[in-house]
N, C-alpha and C positions, 0 to 999 in steps of 0.2 A: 808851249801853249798849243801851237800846232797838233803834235802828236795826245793832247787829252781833249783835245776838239775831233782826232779823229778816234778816239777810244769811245769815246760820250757816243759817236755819229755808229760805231759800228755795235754797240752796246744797243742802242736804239733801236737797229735794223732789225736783230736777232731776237730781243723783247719782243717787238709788237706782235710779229704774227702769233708769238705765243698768249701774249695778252688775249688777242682775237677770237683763236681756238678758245681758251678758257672759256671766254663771257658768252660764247656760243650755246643758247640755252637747249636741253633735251627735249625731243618732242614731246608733247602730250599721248598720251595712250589713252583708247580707247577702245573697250571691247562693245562688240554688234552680235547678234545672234540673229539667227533669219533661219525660219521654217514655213513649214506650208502657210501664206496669207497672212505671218506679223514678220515684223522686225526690231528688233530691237536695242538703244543706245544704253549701255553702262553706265553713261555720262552723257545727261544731253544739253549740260554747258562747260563748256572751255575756255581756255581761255586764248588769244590769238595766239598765230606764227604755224609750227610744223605741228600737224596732228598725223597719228600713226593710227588708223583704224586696223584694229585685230579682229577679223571674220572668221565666224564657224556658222560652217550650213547645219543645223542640225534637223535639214527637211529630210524630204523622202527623194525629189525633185533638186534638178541644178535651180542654183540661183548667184546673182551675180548682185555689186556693189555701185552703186553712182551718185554723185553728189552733185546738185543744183545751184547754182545761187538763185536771189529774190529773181534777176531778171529775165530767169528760164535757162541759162547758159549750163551745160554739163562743165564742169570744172575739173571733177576729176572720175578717174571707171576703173573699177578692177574685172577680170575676164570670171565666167561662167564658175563656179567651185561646185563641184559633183556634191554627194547628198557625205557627208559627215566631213568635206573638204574644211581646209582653213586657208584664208590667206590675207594678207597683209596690204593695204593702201595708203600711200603715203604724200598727203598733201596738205599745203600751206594757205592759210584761210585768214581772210583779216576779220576784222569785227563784221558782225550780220546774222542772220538768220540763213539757216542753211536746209535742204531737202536730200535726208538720205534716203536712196531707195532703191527697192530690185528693177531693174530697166526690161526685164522680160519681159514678152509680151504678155500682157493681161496682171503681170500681178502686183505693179504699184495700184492699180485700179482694185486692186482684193485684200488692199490694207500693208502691203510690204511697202510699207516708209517708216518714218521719224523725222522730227525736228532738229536739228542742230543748232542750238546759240551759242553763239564766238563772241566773247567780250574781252576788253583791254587786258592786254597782256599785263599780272602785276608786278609792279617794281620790286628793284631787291632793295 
């Protein structure tokens, strides 16, 4: 009895994290475009947990990535991307309304934003 109490207990140990990893679900993707004075969301609802925003500058100017939540907080930045750059921001966002936008100076003021809505992660 012993020895299938410790077969059970060590069966157990080695399942779970693999359970774990499994049910760990893949980010969301979403593509942004940002050129002189717009920008632009692929996707401007999601749904919660990891979002992978995928940037391409396709200005002429650096421009750079930031996200807001409602009560003004920066949440998450990606650094400056040259004029045809691409790069990758990777952050976890619960349900809300969100503000993407260029943090340079002057050009969320010249229309480099979007809205982001985060809604309930759905079940499997």
């Amino acid at each position: 009895m012993r020895r299938a109490t410790l077969l059970i207990g060590l069966i157990l140990a080695v399942a779970a994290p693999a359970v774990a990893l499994g049910s760990a679900s893949k980010p969301t993707s979403v593509g942004v475009s940002e050129r002189e004075w717009r920008l632009s969301l692929y996707r401007a609802r999601v749904p919660a947990g990891v979002l992978k925003l995928n940037v391409h500058n396709y200005g002429e100017d650096g421009h750079d990535l930031a996200v807001r939540n409602r009560a003004g907080r920066v949440v998450a930045a990606l650094g400056e991307l040259r004029p045809d750059g691409n790069g990758t921001l990777r952050v976890r966002l619960g349900r809300g309304h969100y503000r993407v936008f260029c943090s340079l100076e002057g050009h969320e003021a010249k229309g480099m934003h979007a809205r982001l809505t985060v809604v309930k992660r759905r079940s499997r």
